[in-house]
N, CA and C atoms as an extended XYZ file, in Angstrom:
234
Properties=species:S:1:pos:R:3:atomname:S:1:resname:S:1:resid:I:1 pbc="F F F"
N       175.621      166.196      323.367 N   UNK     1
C       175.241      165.099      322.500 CA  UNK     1
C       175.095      165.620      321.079 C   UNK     1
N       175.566      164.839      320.027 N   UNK     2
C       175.799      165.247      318.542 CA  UNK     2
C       174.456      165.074      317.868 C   UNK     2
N       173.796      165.209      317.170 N   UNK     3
C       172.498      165.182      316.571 CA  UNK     3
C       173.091      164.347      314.674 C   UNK     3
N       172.379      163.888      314.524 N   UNK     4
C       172.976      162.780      313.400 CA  UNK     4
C       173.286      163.797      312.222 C   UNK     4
N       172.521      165.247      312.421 N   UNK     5
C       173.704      166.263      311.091 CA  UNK     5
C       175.058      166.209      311.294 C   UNK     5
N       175.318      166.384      312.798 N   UNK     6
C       176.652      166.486      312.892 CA  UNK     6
C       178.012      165.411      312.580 C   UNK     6
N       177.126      163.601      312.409 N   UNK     7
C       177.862      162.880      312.310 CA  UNK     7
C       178.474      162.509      310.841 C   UNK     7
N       179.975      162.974      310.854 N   UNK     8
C       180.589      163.083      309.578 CA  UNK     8
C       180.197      161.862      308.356 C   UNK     8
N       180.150      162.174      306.830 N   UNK     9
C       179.802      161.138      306.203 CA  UNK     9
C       180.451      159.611      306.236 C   UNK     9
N       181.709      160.021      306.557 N   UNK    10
C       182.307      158.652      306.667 CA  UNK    10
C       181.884      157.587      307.523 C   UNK    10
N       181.521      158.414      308.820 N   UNK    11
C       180.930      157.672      309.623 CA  UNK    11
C       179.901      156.824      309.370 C   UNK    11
N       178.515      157.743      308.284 N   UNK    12
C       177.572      156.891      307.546 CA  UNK    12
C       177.702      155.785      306.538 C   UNK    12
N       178.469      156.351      305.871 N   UNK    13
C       179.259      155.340      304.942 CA  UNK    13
C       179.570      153.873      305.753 C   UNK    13
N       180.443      153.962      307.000 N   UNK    14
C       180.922      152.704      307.368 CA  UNK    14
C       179.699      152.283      308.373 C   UNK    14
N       179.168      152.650      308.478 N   UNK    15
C       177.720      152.409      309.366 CA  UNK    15
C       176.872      152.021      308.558 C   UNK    15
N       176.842      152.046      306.873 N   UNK    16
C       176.104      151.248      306.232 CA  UNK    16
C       176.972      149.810      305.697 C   UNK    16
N       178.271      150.198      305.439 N   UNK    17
C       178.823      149.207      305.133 CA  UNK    17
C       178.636      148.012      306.474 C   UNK    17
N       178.930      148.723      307.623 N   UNK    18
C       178.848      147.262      308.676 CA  UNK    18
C       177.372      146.598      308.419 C   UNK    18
N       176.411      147.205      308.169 N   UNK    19
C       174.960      146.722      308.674 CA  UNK    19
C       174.907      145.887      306.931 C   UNK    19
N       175.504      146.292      306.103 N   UNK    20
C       175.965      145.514      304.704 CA  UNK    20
C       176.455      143.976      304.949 C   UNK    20
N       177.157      144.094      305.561 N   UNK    21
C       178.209      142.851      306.244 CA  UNK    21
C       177.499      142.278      307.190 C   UNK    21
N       176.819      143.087      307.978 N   UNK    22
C       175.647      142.170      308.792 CA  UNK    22
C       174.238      141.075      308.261 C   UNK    22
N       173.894      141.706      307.063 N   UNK    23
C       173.046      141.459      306.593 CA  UNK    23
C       173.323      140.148      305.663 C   UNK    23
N       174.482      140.570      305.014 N   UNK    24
C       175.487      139.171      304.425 CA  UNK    24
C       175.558      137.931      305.239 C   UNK    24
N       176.155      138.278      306.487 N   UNK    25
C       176.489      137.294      308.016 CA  UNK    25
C       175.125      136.101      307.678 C   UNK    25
N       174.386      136.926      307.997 N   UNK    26
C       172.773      136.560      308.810 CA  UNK    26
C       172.650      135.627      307.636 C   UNK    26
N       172.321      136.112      305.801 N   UNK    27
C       172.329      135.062      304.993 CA  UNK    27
C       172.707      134.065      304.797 C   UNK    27
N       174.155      133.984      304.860 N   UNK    28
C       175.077      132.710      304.737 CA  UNK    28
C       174.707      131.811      306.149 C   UNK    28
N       174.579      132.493      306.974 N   UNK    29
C       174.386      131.849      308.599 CA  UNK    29
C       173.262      130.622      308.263 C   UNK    29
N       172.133      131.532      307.615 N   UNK    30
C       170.614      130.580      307.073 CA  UNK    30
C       171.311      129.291      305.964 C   UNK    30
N       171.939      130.311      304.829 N   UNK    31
C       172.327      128.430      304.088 CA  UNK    31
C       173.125      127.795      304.995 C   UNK    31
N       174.093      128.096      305.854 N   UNK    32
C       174.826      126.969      306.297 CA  UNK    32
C       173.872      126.015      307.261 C   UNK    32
N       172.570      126.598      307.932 N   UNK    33
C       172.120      126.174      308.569 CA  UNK    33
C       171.099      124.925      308.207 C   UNK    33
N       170.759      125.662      306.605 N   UNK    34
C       170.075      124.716      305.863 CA  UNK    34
C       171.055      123.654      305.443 C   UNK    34
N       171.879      123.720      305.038 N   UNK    35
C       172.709      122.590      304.677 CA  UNK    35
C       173.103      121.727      305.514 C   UNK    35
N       173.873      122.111      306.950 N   UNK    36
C       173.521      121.473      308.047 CA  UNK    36
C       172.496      120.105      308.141 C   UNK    36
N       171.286      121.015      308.065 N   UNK    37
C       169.739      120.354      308.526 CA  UNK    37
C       169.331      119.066      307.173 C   UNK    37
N       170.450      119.454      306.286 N   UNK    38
C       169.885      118.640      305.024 CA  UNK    38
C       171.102      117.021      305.241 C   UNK    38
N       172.139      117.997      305.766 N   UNK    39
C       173.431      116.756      305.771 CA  UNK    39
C       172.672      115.908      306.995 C   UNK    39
N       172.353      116.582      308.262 N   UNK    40
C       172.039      115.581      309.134 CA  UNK    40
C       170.809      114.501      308.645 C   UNK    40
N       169.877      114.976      307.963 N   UNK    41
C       168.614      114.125      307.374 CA  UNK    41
C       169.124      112.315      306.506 C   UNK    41
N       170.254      113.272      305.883 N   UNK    42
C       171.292      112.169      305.015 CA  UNK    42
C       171.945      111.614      305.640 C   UNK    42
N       172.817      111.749      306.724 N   UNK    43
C       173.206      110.860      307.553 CA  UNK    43
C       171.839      109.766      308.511 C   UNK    43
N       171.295      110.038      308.705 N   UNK    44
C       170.028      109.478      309.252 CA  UNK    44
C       169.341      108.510      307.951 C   UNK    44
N       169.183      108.732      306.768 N   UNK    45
C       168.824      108.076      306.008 CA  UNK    45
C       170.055      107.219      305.501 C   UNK    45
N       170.932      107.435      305.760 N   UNK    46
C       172.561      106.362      305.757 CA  UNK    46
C       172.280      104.944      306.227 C   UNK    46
N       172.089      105.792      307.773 N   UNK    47
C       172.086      105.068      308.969 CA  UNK    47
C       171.100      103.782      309.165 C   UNK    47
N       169.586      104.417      308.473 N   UNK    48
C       168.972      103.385      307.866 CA  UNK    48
C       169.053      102.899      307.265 C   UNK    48
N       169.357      102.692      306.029 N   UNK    49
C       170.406      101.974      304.765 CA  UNK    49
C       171.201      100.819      305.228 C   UNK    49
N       171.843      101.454      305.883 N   UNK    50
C       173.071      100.380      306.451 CA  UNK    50
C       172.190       99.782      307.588 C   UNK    50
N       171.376       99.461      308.290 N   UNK    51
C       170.847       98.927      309.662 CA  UNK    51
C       169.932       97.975      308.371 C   UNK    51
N       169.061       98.437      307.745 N   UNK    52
C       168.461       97.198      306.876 CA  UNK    52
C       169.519       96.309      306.375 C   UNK    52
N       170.353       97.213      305.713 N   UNK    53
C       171.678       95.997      304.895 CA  UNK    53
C       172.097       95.181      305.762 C   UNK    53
N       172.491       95.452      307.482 N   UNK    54
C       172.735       94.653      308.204 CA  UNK    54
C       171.426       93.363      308.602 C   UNK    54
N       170.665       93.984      308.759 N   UNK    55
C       169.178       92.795      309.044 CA  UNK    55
C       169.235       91.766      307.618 C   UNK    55
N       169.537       92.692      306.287 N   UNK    56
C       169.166       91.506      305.327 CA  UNK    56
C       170.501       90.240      305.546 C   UNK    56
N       172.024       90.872      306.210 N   UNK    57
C       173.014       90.460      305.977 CA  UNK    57
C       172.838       89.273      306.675 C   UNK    57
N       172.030       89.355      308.374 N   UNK    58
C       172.190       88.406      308.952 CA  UNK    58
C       170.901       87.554      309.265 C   UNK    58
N       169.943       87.727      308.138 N   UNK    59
C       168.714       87.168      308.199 CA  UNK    59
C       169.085       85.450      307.346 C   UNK    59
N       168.717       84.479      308.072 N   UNK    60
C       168.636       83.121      307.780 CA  UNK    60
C       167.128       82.215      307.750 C   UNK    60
N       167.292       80.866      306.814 N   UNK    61
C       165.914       80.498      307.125 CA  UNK    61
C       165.960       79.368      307.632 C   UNK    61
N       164.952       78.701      308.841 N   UNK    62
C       164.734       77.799      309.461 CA  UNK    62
C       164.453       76.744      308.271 C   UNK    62
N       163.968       75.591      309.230 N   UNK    63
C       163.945       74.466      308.101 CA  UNK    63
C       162.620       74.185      307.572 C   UNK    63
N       161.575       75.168      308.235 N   UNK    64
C       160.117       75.135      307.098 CA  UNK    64
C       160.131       76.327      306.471 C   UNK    64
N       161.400       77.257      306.349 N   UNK    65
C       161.295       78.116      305.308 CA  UNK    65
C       161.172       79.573      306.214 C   UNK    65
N       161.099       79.760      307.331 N   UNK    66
C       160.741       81.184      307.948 CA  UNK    66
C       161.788       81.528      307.959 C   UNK    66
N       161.964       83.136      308.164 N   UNK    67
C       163.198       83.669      308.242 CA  UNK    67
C       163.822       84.220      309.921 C   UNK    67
N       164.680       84.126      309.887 N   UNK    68
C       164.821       84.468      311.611 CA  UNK    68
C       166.414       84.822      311.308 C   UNK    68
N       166.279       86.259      312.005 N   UNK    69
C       167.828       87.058      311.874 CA  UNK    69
C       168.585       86.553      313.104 C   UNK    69
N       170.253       86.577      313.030 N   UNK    70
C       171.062       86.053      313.397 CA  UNK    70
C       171.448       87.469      314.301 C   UNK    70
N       171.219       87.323      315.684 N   UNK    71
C       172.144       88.393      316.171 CA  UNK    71
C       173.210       88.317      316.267 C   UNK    71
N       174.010       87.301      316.422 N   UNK    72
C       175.579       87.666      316.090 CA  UNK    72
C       176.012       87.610      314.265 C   UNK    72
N       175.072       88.188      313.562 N   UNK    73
C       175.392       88.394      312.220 CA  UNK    73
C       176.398       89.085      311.802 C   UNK    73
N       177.345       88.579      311.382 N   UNK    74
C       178.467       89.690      310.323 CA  UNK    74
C       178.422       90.974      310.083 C   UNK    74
N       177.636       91.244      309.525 N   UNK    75
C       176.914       92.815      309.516 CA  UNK    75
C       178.133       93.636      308.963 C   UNK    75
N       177.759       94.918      309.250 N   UNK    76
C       179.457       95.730      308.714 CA  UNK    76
C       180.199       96.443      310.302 C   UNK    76
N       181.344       95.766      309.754 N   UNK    77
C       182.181       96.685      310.790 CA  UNK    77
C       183.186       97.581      310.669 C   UNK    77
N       183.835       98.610      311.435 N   UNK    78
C       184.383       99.544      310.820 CA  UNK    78
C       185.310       99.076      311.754 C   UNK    78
């Protein structure tokens, strides 16, 4: 078994460079993960957006003035 004097510099060299590149990995891994976590929040706040726009779309008023939504309302369709 080699004792770490014996292991040539190059070897150290690319043994810091990988754990370099590892350390890079792991960073970008975290923003993509954050960005991820931020896009899904925004789609969810979309989703609500558009579900009110649909309630206001198909909300009507009776004849003393109350409002009462239309379930087969127009709404948006794709």
């Amino acid at each position: 078994m080699q004792s770490k004097g014996d292991i040539p510099e190059t070897c150290d060299e690319l043994l810091e460079a990988c754990k370099q590149v590892l350390f890079e990995c792991k960073y970008l891994t975290q923003i993509n993960a954050k960005s991820v976590e931020q896009g899904q929040l925004r789609l969810v706040h979309l989703r609500n957006l558009m579900m009110e726009l649909r309630a206001k779309e198909s909300m009507t008023y009776d004849r003393s003035g109350r409002t009462s939504g239309d379930s087969s309302g127009k709404g948006i369709s794709a």
